[in-house]
BAPA-274524 format. One line per field, with one value per residue (C-alpha): residue number from 1; residue in three letters; chain; x, y, z. Coordinates in steps of 0.05 Angstrom, whole numbers, padded with zeros to 5 digits. Layout:
REM BAPA-274524
resi NUM ...
resn Ala ...
chain A ...
x X ...
y Y ...
z Z ...
REM end
This chain:
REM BAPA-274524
resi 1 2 3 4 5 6 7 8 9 10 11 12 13 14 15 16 17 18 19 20 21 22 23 24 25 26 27 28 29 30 31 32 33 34 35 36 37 38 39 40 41 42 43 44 45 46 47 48 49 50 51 52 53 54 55 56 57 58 59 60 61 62 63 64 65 66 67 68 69 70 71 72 73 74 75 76 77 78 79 80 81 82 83 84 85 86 87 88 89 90 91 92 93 94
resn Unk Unk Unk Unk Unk Unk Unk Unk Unk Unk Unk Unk Unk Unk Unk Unk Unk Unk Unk Unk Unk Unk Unk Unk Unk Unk Unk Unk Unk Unk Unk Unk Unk Unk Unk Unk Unk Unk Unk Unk Unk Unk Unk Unk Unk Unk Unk Unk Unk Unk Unk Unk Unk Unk Unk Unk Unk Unk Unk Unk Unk Unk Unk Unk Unk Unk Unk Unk Unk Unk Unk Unk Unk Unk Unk Unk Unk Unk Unk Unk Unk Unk Unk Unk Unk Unk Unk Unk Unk Unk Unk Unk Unk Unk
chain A A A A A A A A A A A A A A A A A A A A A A A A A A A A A A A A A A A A A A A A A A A A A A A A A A A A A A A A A A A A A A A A A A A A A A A A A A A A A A A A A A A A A A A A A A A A A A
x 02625 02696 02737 02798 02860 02912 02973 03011 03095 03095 03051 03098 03166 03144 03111 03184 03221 03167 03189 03254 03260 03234 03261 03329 03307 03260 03250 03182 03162 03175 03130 03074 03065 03068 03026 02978 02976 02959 02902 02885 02877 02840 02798 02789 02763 02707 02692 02718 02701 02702 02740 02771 02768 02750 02821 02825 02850 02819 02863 02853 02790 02750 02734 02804 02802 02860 02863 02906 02943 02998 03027 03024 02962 02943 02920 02875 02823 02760 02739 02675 02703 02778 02810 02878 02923 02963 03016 03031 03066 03082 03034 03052 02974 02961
y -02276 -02294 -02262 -02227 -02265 -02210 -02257 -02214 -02204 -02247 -02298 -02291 -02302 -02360 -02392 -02394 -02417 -02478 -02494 -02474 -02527 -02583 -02559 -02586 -02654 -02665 -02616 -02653 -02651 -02575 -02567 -02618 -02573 -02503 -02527 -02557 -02491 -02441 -02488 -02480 -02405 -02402 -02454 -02403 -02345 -02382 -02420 -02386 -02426 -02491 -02555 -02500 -02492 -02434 -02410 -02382 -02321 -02281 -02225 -02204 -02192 -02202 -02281 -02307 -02388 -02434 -02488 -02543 -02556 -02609 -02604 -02533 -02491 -02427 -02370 -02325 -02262 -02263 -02194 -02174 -02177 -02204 -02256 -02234 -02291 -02275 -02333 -02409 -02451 -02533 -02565 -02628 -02655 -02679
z 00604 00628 00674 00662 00691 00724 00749 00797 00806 00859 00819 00755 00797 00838 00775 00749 00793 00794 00725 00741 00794 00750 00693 00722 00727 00670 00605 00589 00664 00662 00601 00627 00691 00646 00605 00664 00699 00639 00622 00699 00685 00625 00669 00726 00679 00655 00725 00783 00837 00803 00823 00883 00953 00992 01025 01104 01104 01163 01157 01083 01053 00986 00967 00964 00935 00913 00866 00840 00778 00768 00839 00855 00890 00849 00904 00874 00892 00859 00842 00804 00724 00742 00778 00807 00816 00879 00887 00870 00921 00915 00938 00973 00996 00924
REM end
């Protein structure tokens, strides 16, 4: 059974000014990557831990993993029925 997909504040905000950012260079752009990253979510509620990586975060606990969509890394906490989405940042390895 899927998850549930909670996408926190912090999550929401930074996802926006993502679009935001390409939005002012390229309207199609801006939609390609929104539409890249909500298909990235629905991803992560049926496979969790799919195409991801394992992220280091000694000082918080619970399985914390991060994955890519378009050019931006998707934190996010795997709990036992949800997956909380804690931030997306650019992410300039890919």
């Amino acid at each position: 059974m899927p998850h549930k997909v909670i996408v926190s504040d912090r999550a929401v905000n930074s996802f926006r000014r993502l679009l935001e950012t390409v939005r002012s260079t390229s309207l199609v752009g801006a939609e390609d990557a929104r539409v890249a990253v909500i298909n990235r979510l629905r991803k992560l509620a049926v496979n969790s831990t799919g195409q991801s990586r394992k992220a280091n975060f000694s000082n918080l606990e619970g399985e914390i993993r991060s994955a890519v969509a378009w050019n931006y890394r998707i934190y996010y906490l795997i709990e036992e029925k949800r997956i909380v989405i804690l931030d997306m940042i650019i992410d300039n390895e890919n």
